[in-house]
mmCIF entry with sequence, helices, sheets and N, C-alpha, C, O atoms, coordinates in Angstrom:
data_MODEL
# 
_entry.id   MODEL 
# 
_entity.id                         1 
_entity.type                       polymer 
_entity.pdbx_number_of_molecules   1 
# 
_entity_poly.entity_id                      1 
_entity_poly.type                           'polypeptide(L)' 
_entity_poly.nstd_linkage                   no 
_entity_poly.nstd_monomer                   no 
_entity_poly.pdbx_seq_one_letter_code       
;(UNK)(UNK)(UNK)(UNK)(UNK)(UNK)(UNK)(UNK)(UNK)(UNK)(UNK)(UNK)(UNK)(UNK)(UNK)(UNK)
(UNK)(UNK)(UNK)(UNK)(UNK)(UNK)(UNK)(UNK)(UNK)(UNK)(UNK)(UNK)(UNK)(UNK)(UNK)(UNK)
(UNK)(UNK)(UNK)(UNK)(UNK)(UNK)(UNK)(UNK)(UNK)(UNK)(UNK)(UNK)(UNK)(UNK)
;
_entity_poly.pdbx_seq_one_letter_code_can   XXXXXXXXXXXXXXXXXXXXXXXXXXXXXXXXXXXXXXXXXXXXXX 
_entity_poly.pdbx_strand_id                 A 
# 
loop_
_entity_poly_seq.entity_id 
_entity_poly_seq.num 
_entity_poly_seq.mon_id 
_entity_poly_seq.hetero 
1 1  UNK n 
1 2  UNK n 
1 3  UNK n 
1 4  UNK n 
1 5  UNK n 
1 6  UNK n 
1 7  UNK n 
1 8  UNK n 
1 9  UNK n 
1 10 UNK n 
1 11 UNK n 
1 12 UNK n 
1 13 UNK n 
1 14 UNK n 
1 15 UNK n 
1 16 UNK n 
1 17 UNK n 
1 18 UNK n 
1 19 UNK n 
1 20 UNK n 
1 21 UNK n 
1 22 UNK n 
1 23 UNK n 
1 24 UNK n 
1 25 UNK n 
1 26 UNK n 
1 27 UNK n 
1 28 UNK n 
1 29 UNK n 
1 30 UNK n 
1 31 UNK n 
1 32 UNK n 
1 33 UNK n 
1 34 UNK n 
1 35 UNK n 
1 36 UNK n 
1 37 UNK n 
1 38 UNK n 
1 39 UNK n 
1 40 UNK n 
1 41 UNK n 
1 42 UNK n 
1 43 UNK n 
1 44 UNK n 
1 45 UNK n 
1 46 UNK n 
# 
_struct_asym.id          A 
_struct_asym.entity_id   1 
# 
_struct_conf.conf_type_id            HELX_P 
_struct_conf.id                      HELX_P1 
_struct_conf.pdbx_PDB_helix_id       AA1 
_struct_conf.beg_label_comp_id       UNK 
_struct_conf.beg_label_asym_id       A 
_struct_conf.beg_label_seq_id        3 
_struct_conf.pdbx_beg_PDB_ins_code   ? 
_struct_conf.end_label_comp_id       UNK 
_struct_conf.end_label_asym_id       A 
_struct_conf.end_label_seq_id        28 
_struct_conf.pdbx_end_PDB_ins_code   ? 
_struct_conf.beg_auth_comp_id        UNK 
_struct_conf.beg_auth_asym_id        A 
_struct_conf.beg_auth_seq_id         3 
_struct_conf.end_auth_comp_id        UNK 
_struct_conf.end_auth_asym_id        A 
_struct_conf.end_auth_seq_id         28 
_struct_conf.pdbx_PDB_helix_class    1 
_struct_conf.details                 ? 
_struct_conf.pdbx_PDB_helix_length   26 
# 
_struct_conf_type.id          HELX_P 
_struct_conf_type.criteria    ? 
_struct_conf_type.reference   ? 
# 
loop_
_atom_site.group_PDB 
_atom_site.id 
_atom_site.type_symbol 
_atom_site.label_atom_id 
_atom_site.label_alt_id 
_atom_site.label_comp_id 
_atom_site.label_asym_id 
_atom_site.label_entity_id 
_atom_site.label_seq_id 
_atom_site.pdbx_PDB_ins_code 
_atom_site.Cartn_x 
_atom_site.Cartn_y 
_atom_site.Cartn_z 
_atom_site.occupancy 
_atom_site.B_iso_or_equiv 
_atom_site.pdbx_formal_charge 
_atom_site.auth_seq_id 
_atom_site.auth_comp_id 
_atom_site.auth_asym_id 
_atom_site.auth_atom_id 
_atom_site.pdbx_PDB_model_num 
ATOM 1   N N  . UNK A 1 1  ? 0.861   -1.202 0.000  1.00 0.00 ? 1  UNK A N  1 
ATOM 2   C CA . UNK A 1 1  ? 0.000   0.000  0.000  1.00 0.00 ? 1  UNK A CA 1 
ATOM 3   C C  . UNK A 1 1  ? 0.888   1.240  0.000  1.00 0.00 ? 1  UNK A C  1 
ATOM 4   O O  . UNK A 1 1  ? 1.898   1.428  0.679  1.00 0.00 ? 1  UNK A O  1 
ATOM 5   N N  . UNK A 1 2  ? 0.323   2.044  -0.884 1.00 0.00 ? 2  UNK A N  1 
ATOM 6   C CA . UNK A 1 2  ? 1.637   3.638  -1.039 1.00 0.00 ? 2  UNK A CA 1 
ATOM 7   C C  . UNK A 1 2  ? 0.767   4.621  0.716  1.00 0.00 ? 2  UNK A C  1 
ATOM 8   O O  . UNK A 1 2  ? -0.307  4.968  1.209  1.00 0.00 ? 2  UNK A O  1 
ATOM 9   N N  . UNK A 1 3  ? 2.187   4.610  0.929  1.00 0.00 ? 3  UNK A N  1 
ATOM 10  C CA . UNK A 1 3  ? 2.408   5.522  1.820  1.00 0.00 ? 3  UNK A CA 1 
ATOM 11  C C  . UNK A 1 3  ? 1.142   6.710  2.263  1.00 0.00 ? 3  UNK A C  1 
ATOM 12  O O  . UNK A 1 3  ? 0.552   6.828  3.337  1.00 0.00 ? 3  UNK A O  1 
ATOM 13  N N  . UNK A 1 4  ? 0.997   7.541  0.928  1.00 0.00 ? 4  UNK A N  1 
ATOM 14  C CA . UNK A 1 4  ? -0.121  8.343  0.931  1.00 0.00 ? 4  UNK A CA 1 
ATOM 15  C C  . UNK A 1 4  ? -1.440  7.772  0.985  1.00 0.00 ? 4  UNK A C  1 
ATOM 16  O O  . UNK A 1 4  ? -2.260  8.565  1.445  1.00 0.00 ? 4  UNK A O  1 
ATOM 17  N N  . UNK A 1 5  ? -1.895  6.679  0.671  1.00 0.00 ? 5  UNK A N  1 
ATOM 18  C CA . UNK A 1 5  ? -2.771  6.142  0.906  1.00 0.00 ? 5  UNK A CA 1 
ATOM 19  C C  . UNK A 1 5  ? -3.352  5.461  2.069  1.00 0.00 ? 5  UNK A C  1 
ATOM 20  O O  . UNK A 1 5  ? -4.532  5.117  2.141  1.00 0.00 ? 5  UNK A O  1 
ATOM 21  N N  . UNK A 1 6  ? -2.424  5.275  3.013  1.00 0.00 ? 6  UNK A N  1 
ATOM 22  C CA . UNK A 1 6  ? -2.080  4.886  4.173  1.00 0.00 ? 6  UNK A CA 1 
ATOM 23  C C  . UNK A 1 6  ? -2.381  6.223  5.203  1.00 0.00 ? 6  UNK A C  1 
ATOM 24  O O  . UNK A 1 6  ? -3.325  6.216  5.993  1.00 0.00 ? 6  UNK A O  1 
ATOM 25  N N  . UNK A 1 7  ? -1.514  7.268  5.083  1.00 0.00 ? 7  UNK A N  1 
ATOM 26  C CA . UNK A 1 7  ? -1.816  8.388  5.692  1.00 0.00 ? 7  UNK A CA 1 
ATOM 27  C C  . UNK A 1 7  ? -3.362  8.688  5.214  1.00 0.00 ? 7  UNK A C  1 
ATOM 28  O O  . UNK A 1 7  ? -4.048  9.007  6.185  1.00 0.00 ? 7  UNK A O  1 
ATOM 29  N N  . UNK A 1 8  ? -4.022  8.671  4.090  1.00 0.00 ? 8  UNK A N  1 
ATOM 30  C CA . UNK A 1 8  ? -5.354  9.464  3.974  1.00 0.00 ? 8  UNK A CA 1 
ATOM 31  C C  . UNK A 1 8  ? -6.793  8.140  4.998  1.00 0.00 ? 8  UNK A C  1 
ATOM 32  O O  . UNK A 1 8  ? -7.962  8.383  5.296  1.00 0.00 ? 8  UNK A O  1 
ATOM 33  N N  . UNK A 1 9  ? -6.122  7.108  5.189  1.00 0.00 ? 9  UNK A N  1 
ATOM 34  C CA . UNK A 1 9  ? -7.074  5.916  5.632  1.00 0.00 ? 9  UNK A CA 1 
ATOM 35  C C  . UNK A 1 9  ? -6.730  6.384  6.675  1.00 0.00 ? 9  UNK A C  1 
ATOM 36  O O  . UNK A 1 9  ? -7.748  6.665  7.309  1.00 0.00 ? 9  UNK A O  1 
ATOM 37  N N  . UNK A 1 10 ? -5.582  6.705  7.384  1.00 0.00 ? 10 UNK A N  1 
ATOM 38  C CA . UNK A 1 10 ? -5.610  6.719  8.883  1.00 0.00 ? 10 UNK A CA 1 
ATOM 39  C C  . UNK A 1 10 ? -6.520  8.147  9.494  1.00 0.00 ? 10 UNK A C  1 
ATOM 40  O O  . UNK A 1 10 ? -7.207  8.214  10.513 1.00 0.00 ? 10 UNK A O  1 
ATOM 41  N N  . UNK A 1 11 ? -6.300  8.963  8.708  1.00 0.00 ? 11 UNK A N  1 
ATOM 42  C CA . UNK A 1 11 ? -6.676  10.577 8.487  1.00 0.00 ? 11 UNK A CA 1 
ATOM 43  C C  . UNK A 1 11 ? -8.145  9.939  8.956  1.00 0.00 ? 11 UNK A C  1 
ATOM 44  O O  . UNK A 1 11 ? -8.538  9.862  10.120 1.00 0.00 ? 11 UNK A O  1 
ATOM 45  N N  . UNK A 1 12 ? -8.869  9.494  7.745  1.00 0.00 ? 12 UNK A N  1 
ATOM 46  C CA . UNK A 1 12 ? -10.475 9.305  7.415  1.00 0.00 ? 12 UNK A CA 1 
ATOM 47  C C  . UNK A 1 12 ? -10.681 8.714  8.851  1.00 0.00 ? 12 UNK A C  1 
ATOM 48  O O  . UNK A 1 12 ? -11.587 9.144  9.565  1.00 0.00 ? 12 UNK A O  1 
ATOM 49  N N  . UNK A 1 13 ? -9.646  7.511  9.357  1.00 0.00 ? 13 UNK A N  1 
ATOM 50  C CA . UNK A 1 13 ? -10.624 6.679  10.547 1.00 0.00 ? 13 UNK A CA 1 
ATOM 51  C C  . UNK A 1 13 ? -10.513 7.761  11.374 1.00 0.00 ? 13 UNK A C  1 
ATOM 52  O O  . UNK A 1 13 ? -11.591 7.724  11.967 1.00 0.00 ? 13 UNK A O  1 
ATOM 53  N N  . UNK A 1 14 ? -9.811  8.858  11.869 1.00 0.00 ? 14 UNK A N  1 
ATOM 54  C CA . UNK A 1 14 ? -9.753  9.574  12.856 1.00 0.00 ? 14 UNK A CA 1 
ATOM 55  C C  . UNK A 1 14 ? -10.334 10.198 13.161 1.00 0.00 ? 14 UNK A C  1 
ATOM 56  O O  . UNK A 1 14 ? -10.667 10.447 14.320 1.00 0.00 ? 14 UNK A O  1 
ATOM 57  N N  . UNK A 1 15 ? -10.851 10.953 11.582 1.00 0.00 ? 15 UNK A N  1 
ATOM 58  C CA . UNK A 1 15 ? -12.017 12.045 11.907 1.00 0.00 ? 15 UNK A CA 1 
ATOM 59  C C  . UNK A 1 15 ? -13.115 11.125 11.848 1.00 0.00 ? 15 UNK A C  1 
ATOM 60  O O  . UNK A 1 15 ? -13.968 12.007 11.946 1.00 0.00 ? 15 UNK A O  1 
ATOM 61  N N  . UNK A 1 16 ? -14.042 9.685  11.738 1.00 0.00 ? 16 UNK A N  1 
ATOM 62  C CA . UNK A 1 16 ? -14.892 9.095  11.933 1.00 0.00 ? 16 UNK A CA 1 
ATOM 63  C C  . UNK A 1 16 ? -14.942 9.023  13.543 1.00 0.00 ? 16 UNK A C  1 
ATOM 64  O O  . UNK A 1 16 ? -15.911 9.377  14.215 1.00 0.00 ? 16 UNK A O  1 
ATOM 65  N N  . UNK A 1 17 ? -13.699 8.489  14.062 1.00 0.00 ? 17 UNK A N  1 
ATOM 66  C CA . UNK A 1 17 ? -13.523 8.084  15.254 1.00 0.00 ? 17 UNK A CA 1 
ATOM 67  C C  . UNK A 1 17 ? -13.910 9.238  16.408 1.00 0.00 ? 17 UNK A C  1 
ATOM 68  O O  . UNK A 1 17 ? -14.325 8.951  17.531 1.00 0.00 ? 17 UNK A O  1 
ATOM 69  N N  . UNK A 1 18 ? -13.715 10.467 15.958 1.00 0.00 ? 18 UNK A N  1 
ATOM 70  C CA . UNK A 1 18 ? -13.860 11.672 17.056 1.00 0.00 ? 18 UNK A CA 1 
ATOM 71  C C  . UNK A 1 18 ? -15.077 12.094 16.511 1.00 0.00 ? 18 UNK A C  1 
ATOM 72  O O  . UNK A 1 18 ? -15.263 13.276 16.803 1.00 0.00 ? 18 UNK A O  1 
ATOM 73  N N  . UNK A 1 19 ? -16.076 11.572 15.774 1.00 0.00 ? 19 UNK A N  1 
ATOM 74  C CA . UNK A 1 19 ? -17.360 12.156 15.102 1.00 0.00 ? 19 UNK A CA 1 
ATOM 75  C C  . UNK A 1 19 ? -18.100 11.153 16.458 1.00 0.00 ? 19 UNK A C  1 
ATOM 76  O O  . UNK A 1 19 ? -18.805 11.823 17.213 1.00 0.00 ? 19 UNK A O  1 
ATOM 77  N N  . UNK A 1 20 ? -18.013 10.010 16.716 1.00 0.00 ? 20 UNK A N  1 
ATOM 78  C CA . UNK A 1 20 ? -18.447 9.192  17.143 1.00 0.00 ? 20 UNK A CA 1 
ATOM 79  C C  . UNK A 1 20 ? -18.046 9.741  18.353 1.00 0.00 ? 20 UNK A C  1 
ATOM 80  O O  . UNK A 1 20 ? -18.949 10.255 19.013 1.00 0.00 ? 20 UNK A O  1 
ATOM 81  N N  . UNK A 1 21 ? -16.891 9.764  18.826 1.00 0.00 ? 21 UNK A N  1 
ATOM 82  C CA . UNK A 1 21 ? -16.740 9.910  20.159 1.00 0.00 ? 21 UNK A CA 1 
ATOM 83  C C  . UNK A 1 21 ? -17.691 11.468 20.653 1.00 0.00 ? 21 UNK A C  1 
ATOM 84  O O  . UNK A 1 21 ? -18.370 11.417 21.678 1.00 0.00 ? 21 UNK A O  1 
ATOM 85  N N  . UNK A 1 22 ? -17.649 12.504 19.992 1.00 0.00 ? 22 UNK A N  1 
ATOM 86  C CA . UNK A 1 22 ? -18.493 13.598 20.182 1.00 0.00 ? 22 UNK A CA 1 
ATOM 87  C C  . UNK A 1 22 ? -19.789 13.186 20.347 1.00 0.00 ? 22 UNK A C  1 
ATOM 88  O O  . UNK A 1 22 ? -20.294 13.667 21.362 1.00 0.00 ? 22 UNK A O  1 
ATOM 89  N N  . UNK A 1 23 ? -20.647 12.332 19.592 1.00 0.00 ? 23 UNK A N  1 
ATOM 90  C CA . UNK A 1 23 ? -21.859 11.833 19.357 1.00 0.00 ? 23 UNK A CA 1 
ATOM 91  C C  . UNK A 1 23 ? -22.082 11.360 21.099 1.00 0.00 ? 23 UNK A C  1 
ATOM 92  O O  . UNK A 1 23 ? -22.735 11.901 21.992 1.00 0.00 ? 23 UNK A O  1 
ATOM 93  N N  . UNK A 1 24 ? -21.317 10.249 21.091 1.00 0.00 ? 24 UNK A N  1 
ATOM 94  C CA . UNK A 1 24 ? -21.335 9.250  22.435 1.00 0.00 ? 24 UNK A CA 1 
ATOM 95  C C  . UNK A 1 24 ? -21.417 10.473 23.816 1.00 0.00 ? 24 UNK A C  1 
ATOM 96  O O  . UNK A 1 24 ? -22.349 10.560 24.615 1.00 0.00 ? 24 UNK A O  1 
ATOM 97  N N  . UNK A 1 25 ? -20.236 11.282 23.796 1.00 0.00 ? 25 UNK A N  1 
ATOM 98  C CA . UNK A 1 25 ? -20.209 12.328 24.546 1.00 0.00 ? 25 UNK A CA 1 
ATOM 99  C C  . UNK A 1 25 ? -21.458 13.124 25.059 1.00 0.00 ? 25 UNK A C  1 
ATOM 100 O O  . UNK A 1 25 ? -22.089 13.178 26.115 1.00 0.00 ? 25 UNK A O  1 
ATOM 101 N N  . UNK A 1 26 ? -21.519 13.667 23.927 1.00 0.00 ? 26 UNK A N  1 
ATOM 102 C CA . UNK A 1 26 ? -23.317 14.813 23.611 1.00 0.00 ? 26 UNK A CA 1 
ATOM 103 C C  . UNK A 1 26 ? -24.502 13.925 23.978 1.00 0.00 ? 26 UNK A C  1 
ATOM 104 O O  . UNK A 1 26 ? -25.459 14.449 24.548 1.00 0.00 ? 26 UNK A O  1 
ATOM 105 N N  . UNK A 1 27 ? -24.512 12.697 23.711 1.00 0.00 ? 27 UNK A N  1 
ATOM 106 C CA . UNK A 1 27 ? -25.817 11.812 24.308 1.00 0.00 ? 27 UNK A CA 1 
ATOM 107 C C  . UNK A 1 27 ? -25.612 11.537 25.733 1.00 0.00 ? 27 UNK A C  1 
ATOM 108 O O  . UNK A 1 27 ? -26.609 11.255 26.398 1.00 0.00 ? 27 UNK A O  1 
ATOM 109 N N  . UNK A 1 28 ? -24.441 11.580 26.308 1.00 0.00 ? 28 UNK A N  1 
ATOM 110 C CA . UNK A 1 28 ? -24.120 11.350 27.525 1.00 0.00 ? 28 UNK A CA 1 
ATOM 111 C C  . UNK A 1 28 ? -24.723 12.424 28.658 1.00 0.00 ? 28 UNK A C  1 
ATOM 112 O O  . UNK A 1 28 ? -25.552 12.374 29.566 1.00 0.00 ? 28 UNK A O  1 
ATOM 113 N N  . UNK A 1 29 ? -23.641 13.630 27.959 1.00 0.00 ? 29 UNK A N  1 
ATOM 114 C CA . UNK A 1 29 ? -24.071 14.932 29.069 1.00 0.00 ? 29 UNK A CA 1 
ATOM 115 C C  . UNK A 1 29 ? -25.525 15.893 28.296 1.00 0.00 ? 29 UNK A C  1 
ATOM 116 O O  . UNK A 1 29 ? -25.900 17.020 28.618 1.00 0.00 ? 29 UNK A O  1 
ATOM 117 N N  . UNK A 1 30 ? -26.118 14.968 27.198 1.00 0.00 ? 30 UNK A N  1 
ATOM 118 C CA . UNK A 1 30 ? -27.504 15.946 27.091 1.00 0.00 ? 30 UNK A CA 1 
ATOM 119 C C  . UNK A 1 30 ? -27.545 16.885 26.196 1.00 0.00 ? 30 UNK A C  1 
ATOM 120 O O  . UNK A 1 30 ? -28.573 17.532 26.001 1.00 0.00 ? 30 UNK A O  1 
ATOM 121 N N  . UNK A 1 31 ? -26.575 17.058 25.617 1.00 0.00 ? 31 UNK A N  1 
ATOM 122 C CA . UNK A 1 31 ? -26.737 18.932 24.517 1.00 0.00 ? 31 UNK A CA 1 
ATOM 123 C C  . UNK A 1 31 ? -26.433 18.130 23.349 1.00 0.00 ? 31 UNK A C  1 
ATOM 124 O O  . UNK A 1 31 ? -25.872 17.060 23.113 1.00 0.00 ? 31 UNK A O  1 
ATOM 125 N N  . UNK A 1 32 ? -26.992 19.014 22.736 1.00 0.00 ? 32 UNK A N  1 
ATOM 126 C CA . UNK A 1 32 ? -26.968 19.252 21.302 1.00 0.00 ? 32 UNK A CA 1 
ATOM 127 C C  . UNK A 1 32 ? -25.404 18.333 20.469 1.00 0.00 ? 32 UNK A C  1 
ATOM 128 O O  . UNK A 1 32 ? -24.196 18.354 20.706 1.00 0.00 ? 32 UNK A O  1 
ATOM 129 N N  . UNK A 1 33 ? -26.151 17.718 19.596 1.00 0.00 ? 33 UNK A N  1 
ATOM 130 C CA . UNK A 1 33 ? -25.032 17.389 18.509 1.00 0.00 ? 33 UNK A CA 1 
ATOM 131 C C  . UNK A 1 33 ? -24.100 18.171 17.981 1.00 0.00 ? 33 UNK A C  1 
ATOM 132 O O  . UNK A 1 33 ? -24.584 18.747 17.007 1.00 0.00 ? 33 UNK A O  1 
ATOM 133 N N  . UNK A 1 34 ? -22.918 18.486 18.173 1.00 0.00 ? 34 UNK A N  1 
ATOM 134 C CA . UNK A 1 34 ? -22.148 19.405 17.021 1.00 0.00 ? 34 UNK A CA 1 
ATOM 135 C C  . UNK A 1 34 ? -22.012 18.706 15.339 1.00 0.00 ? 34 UNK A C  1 
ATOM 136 O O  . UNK A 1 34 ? -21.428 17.664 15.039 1.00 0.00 ? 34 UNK A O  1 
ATOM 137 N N  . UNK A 1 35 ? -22.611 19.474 14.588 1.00 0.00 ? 35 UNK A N  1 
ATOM 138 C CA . UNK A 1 35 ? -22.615 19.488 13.030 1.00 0.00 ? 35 UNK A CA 1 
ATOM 139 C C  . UNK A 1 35 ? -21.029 18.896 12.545 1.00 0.00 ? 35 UNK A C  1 
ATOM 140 O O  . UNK A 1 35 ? -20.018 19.584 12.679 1.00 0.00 ? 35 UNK A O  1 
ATOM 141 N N  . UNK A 1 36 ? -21.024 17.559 11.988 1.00 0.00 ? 36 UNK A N  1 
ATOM 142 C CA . UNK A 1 36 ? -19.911 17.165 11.346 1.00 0.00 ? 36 UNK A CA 1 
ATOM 143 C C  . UNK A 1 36 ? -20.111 16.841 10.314 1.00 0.00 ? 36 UNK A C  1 
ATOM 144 O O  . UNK A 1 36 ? -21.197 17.034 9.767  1.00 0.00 ? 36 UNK A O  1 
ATOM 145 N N  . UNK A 1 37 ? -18.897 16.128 9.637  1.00 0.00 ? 37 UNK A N  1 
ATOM 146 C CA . UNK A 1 37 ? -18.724 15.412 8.199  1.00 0.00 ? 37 UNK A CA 1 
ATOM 147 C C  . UNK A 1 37 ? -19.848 14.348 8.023  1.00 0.00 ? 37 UNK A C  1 
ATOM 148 O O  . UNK A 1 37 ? -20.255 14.003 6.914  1.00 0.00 ? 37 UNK A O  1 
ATOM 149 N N  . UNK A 1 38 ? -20.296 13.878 9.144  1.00 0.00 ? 38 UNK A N  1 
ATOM 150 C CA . UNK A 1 38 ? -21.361 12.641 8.918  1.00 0.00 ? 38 UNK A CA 1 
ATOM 151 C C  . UNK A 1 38 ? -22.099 12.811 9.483  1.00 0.00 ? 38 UNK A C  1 
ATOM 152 O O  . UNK A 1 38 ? -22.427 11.850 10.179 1.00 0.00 ? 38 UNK A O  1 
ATOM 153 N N  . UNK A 1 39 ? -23.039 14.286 9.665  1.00 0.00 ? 39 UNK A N  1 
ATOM 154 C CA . UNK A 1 39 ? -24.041 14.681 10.695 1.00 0.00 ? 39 UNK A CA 1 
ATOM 155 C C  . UNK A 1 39 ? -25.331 14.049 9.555  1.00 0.00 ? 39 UNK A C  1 
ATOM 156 O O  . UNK A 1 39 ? -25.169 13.964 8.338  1.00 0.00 ? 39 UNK A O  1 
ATOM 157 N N  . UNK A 1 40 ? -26.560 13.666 10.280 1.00 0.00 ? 40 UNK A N  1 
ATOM 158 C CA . UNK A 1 40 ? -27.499 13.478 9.567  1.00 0.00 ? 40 UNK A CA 1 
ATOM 159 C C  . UNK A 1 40 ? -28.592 15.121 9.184  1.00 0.00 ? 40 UNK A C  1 
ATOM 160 O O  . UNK A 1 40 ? -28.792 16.253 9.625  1.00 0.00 ? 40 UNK A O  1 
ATOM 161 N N  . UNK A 1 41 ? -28.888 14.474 8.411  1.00 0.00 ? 41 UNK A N  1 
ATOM 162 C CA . UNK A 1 41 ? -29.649 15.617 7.655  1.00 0.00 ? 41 UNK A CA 1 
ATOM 163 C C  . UNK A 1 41 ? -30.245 16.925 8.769  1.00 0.00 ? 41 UNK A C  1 
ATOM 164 O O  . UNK A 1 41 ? -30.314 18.140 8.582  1.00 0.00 ? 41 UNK A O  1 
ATOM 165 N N  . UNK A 1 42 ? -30.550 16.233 9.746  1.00 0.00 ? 42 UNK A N  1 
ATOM 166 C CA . UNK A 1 42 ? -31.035 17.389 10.661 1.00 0.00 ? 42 UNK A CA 1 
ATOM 167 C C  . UNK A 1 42 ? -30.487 17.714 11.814 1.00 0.00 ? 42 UNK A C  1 
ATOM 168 O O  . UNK A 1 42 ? -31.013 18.401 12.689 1.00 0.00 ? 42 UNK A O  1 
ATOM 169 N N  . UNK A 1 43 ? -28.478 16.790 11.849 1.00 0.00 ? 43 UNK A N  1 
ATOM 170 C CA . UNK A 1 43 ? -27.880 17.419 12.553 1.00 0.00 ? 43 UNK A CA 1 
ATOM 171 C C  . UNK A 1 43 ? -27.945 16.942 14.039 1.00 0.00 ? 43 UNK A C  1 
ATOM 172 O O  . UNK A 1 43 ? -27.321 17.359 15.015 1.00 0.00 ? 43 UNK A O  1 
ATOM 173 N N  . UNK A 1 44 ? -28.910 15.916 13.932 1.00 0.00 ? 44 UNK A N  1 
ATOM 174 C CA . UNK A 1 44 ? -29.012 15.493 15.518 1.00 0.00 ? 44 UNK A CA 1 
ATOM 175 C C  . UNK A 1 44 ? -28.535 13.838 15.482 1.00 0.00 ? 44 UNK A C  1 
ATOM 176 O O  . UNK A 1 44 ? -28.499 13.160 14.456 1.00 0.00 ? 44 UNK A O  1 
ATOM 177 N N  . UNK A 1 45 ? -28.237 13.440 16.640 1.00 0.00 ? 45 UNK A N  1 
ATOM 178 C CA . UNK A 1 45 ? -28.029 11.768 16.763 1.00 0.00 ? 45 UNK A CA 1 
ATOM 179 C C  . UNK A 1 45 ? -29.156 11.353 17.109 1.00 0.00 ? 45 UNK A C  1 
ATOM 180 O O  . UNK A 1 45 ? -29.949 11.852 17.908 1.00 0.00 ? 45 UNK A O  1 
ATOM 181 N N  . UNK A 1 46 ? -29.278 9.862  16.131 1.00 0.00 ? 46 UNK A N  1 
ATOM 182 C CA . UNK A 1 46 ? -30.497 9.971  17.625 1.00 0.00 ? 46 UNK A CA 1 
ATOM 183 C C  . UNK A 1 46 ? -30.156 8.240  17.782 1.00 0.00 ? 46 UNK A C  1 
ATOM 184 O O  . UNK A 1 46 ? -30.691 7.584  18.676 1.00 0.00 ? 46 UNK A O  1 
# 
């Protein structure tokens, strides 16, 4: 696997990984979703 391709997969899982962890977070303590790369259409988790 080239190098750069490697860096852009690790890139992608990271920002998935802290989309999720924010999600998990925000359902935890109660507020609002913050708007990401994979927010659903209306921005909320549910």
């Amino acid at each position: 696997m080239p190098l750069a391709a490697l860096v852009i997969a690790v890139i992608g899982l990271a920002i998935l990984a802290s989309e999720i962890a924010i999600r998990a977070s925000a359902i935890v303590v109660g507020t609002p979703v913050i708007p990401g790369p994979f927010h659903s259409a209306d921005g909320n988790a549910r």
